[in-house]
TORKOL-4160 file (C-alpha; in steps of 0.2 Angstrom, whole numbers, padded with zeros to 4 digits, m for minus):
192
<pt num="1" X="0307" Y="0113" Z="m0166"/>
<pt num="2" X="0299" Y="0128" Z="m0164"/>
<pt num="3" X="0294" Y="0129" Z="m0182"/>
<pt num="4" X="0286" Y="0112" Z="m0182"/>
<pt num="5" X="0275" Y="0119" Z="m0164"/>
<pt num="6" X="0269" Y="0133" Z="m0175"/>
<pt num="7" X="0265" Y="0123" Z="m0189"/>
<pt num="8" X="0253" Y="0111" Z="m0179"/>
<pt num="9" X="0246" Y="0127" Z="m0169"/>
<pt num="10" X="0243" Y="0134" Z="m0187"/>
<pt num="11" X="0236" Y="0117" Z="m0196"/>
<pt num="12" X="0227" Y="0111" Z="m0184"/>
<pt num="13" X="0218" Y="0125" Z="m0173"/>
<pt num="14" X="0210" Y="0119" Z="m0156"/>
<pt num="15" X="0196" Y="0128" Z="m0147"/>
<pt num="16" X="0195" Y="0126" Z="m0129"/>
<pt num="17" X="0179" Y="0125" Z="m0121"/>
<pt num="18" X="0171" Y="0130" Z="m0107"/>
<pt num="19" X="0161" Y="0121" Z="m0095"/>
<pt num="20" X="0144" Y="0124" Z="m0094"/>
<pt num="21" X="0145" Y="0131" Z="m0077"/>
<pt num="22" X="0129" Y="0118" Z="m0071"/>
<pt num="23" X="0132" Y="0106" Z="m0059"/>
<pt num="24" X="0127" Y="0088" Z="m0058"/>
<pt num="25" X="0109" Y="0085" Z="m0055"/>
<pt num="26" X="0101" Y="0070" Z="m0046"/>
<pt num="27" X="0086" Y="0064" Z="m0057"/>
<pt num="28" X="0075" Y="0068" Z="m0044"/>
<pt num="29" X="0079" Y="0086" Z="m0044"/>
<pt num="30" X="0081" Y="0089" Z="m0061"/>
<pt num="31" X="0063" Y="0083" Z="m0061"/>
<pt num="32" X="0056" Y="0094" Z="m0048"/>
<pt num="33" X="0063" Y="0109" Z="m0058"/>
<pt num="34" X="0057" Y="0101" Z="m0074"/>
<pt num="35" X="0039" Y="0100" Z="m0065"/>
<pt num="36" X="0042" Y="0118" Z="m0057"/>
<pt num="37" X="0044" Y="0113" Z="m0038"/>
<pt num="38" X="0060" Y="0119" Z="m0036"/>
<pt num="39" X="0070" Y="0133" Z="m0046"/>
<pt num="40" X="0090" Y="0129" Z="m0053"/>
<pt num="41" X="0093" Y="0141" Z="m0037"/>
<pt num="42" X="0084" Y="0128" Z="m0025"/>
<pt num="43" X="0070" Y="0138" Z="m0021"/>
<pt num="44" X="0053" Y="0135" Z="m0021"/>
<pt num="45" X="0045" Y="0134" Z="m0039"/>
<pt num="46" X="0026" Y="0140" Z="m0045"/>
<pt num="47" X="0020" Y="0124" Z="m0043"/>
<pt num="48" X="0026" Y="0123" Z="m0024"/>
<pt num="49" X="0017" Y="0117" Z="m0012"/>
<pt num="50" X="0015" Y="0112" Z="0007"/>
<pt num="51" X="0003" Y="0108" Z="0021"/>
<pt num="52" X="m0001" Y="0116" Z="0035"/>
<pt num="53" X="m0008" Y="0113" Z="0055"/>
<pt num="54" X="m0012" Y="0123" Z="0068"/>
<pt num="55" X="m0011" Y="0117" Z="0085"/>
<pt num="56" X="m0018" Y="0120" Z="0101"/>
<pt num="57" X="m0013" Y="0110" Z="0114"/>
<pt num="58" X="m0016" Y="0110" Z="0132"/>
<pt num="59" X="m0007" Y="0098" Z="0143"/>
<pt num="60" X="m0004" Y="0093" Z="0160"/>
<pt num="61" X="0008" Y="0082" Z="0170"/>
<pt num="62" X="0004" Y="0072" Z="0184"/>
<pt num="63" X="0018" Y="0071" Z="0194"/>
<pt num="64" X="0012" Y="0057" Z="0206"/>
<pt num="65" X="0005" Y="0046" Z="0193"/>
<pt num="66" X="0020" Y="0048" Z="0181"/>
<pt num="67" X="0009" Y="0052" Z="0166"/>
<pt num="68" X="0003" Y="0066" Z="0155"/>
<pt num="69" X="m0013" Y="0071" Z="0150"/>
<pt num="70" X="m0017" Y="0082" Z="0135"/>
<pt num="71" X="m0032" Y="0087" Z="0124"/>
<pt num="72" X="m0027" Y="0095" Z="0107"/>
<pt num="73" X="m0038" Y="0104" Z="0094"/>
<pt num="74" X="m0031" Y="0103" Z="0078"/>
<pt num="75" X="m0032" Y="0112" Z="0061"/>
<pt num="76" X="m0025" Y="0104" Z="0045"/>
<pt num="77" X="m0025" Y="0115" Z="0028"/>
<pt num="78" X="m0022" Y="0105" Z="0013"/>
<pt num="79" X="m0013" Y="0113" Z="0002"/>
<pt num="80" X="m0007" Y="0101" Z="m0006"/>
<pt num="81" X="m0015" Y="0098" Z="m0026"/>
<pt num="82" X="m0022" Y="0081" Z="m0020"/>
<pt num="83" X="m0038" Y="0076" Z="m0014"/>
<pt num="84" X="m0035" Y="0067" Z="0002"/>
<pt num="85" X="m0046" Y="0053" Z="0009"/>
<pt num="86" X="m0034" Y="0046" Z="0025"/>
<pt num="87" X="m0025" Y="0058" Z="0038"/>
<pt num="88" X="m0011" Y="0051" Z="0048"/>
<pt num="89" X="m0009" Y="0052" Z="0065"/>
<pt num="90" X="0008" Y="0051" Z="0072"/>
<pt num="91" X="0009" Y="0044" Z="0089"/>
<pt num="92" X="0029" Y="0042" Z="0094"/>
<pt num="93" X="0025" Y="0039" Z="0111"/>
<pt num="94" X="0019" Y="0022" Z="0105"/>
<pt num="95" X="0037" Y="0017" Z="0103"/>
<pt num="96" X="0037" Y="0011" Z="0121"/>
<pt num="97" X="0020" Y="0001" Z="0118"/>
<pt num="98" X="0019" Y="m0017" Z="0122"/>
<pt num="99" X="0023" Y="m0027" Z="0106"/>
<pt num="100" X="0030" Y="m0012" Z="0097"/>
<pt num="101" X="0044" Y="m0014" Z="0084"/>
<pt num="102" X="0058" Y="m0004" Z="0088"/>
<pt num="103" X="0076" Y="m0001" Z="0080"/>
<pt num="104" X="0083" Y="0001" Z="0095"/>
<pt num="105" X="0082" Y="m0005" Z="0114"/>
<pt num="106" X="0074" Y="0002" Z="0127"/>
<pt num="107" X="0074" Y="0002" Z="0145"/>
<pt num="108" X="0061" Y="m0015" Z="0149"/>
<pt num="109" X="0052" Y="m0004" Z="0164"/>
<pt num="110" X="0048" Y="0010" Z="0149"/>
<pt num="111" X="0035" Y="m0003" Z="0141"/>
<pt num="112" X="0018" Y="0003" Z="0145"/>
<pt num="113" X="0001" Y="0001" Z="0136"/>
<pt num="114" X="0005" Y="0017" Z="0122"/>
<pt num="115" X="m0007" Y="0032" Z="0119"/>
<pt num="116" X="m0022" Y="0033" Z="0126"/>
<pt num="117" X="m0034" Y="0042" Z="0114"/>
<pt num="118" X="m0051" Y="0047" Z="0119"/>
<pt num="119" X="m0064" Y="0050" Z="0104"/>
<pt num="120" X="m0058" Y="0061" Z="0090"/>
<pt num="121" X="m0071" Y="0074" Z="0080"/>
<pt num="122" X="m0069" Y="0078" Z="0065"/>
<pt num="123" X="m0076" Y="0095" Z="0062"/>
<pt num="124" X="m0085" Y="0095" Z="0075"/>
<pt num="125" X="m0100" Y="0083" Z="0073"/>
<pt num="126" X="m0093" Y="0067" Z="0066"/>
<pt num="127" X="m0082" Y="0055" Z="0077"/>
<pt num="128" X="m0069" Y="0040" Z="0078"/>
<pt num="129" X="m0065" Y="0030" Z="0090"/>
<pt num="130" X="m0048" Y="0025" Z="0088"/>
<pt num="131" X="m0045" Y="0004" Z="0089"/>
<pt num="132" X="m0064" Y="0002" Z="0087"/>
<pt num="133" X="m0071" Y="0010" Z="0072"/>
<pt num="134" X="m0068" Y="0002" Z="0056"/>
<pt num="135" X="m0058" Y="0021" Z="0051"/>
<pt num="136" X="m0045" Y="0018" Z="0059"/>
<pt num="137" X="m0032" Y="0008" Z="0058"/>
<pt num="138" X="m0013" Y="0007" Z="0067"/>
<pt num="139" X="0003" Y="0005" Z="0060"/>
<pt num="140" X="0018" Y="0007" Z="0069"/>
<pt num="141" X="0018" Y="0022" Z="0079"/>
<pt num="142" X="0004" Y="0031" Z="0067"/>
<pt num="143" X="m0014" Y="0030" Z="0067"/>
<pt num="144" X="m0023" Y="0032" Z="0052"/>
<pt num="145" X="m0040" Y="0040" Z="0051"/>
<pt num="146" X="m0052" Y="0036" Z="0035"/>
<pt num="147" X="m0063" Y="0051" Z="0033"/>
<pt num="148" X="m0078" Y="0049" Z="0028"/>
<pt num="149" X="m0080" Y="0066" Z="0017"/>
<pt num="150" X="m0062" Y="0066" Z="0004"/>
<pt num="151" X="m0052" Y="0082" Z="0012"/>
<pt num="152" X="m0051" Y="0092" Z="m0005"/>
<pt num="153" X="m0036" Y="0106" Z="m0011"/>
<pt num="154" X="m0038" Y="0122" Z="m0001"/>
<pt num="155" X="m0051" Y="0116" Z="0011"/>
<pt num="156" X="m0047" Y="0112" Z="0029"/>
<pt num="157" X="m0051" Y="0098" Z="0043"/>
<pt num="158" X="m0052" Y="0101" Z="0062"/>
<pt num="159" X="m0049" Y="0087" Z="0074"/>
<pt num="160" X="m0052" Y="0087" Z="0092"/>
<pt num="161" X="m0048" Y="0075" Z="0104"/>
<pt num="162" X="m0041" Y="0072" Z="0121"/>
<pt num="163" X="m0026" Y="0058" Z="0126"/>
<pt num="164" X="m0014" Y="0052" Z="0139"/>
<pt num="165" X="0003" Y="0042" Z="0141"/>
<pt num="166" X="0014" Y="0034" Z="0154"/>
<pt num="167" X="0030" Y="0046" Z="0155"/>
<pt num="168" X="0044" Y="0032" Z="0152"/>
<pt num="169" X="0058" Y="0034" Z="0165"/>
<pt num="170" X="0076" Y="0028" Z="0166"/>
<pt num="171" X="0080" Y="0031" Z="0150"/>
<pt num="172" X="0094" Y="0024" Z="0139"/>
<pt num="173" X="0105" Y="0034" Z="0128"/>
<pt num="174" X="0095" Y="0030" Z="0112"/>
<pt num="175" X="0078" Y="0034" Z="0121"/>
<pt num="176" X="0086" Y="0050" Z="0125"/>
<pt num="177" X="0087" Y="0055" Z="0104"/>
<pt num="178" X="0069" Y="0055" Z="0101"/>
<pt num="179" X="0065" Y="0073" Z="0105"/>
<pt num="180" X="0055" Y="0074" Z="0121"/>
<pt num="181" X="0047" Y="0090" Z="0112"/>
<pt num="182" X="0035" Y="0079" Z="0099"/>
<pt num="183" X="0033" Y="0065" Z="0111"/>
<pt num="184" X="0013" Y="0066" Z="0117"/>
<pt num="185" X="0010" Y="0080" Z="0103"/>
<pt num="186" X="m0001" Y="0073" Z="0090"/>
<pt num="187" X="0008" Y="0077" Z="0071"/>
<pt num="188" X="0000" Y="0075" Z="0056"/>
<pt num="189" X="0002" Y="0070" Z="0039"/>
<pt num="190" X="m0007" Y="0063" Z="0023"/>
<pt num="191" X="m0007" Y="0050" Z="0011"/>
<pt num="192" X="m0020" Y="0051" Z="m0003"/>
């Protein structure tokens, strides 16, 4: 038996070989490496990229009236290797607006009339007013702003404006999971 073991050992060699040592790779990431987003390691790649804001924000909350009043100046960079011609606006608070779709129930005393936003400037001189001019136009809990001068790779946008909401009370477990840090802070975010 032992001879016969030899004999096919000896006739008929085998190689054994090792795995590559890569793991599998979604499509969508192998495509981000291939276009030099991401590194194998998950990093960044050269051809990263993100957006940036600053904010300033100044708030204040009235107590007796159960709302809160903000104005907010913000700075968007666009980094981004995309000329953009609409910024987005998210308003999360407008999740307890009247007529609102929601995923989930609220409290029906949380309903109120959503964010109150006063006119915007766009680098100081031009202006929207959200709900009337013909720039804007809302969807869900965004606002989207049409500008009238394309927003181009490396250059920058300031908005200014000044808003106010009803503070919603008694709320349910699920109204509770939306964090009460972005609610009345104005986020931003692009679409070409």
């Amino acid at each position: 038996m032992r001879k016969i073991i030899l004999f096919l050992l000896f006739c008929f060699p085998s190689t054994i070989y090792a795995q590559e040592g890569r793991l599998y790779e979604s499509l969508n990431y192998k495509n981000s490496v291939d276009n030099g987003i991401r590194s194998r390691d998950g990093n960044p790649g050269p051809e990263y990229w993100q957006n940036h804001a600053d904010y300033n924000i100044s708030v204040r909350l009235d107590t007796s009236g159960k709302k809160i009043y903000g104005s907010e100046e913000i700075t968007y960079y666009n980094n981004s290797p995309d000329t953009l011609s609409i910024i987005v606006i998210r308003l999360y608070p407008n999740r307890y607006m009247k007529g609102a779709v929601r995923n989930t129930s609220i409290n029906p005393g949380n309903i109120h009339e959503g964010v109150k936003l006063d006119t915007i400037f766009l680098n100081d001189t031009s202006f929207i007013e959200p709900g009337v001019d013909r720039r804007t136009f809302y969807f869900g809990t965004n606002l989207g702003l049409v500008l009238d001068n394309p927003l181009f790779p490396g250059n920058k946008i300031k908005l200014k404006c000044k808003w106010n909401y009803r503070i919603p009370l008694n709320q349910t477990t699920e109204e509770r999971a939306i964090s009460p840090i972005t609610c009345g802070l104005l986020a931003i975010s692009t679409h070409r």
